[in-house]
N, C-alpha and C positions, 0 to 999 in steps of 0.2 A: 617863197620858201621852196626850196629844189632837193627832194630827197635823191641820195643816192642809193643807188641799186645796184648790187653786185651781180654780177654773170656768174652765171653756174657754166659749170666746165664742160660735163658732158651732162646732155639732156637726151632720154633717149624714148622712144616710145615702144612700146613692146604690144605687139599681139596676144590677146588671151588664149589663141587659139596653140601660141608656138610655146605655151608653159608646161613643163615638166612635171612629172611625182613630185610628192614632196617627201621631201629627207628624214633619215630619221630623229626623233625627238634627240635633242642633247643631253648632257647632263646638270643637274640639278646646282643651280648657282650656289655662294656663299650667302647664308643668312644675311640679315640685312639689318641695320639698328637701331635702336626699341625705340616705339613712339611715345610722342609726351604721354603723361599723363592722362586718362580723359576724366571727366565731372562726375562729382557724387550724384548717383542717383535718388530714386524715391525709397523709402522703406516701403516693405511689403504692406505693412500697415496703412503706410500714405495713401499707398494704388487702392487700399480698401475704401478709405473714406472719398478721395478721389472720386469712387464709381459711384459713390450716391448711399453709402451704408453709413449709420452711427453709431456709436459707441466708445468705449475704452478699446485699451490694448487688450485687454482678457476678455472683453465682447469679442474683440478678432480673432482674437486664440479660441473660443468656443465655437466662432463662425466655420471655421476651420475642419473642423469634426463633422463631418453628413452623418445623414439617419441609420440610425441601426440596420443595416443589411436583412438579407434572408437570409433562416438559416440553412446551411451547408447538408449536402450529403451524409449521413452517417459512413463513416470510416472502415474499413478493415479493423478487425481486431489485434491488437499486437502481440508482441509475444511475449511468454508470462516472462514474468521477473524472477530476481534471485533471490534466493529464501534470504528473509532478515535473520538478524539477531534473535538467539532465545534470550527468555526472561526478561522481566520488566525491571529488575533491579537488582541491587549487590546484595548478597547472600550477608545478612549477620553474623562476626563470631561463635562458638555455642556458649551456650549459656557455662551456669558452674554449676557443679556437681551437687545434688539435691542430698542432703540429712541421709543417713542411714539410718534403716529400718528397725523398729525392734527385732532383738531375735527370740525367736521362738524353740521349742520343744517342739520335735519330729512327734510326730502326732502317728499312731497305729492306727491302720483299715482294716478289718476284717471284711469280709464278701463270703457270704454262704449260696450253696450251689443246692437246685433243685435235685432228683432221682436221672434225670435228662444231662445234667451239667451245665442247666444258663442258670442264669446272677437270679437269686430267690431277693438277699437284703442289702445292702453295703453302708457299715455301720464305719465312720471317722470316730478316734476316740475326741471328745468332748462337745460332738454333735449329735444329733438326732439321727436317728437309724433309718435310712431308705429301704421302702419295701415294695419288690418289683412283683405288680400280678402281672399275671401272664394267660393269654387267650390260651384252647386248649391247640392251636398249632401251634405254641410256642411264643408269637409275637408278643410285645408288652404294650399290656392292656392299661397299666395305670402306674404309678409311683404315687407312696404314700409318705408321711412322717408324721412326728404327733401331732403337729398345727399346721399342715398341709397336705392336702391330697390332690394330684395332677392324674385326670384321666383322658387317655388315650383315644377318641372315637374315630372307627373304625366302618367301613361301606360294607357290603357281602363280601366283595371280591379280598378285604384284608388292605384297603387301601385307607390311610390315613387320611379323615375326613376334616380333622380339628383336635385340638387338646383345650380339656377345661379345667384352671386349677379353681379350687374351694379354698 
């Protein structure tokens, strides 16, 4: 069996010594066209059980989660917010207008004046008649009526300590 062998045309030997710079980079070819397909891999799941772990799928989604960290540095405080809304809720209509009052007869006051000019009694007509005593600088020591008497109690200095009604 006799292979034939082509002759190359020029054969040349080159010295490494008599080799030049090299040129600059050229420019960047045309894309080139898309390779098959390649095989479906493992699920992440798979590569779990693969290493030697057991469980479900939600054993490896738990796996998934590490231990609770440290916690963190306390933060800068931010900066205050914007004032909310007032009120907690919607205001009600007003109500309706309440009964009218009996009417009454304008009722006369008389008020009797000491020998000084302050209030000695002050009688309402169809009430009981207030009767104002009086310390002797004038202050009021007590108010009286006929089924009530309110006294005044008083310190040295004329400072109001208490009032006692009977």
């Amino acid at each position: 069996m006799t292979k034939k062998i082509r002759k190359a045309r020029f054969l040349r030997v080159v010295d490494p010594a008599t080799i030049g710079p090299r040129g600059p980079e050229g420019p960047e070819g045309p894309e080139g066209p898309e390779g098959p397909a390649g095989k479906d891999g493992k699920s992440a799941y798979q590569l779990w059980l693969d290493a030697g772990n057991k469980g479900s799928r939600a054993d490896f989604v738990r796996a998934l989660k590490g231990a609770r960290g440290l916690r963190g540095e306390k933060g800068e405080r931010g900066p205050r917010g914007r004032q909310g809304a007032t009120g907690g809720g919607v205001q009600g209509p007003p109500g309706p207008q309440g009964p009218q009052g009996e009417a009454s007869e304008p009722q006369s006051t008389s008020i009797t004046r000491g020998v000084n000019g302050s209030v000695q009694t002050v009688t309402v007509e169809g009430q009981p008649t207030w009767t104002i005593s009086r310390n002797p600088d004038g202050s009021v020591a007590g108010l009286s009526d006929t089924s009530t008497d309110v006294t005044v109690d008083r310190d040295a200095n004329g400072v109001v300590t208490g009032v006692t009604v009977d």
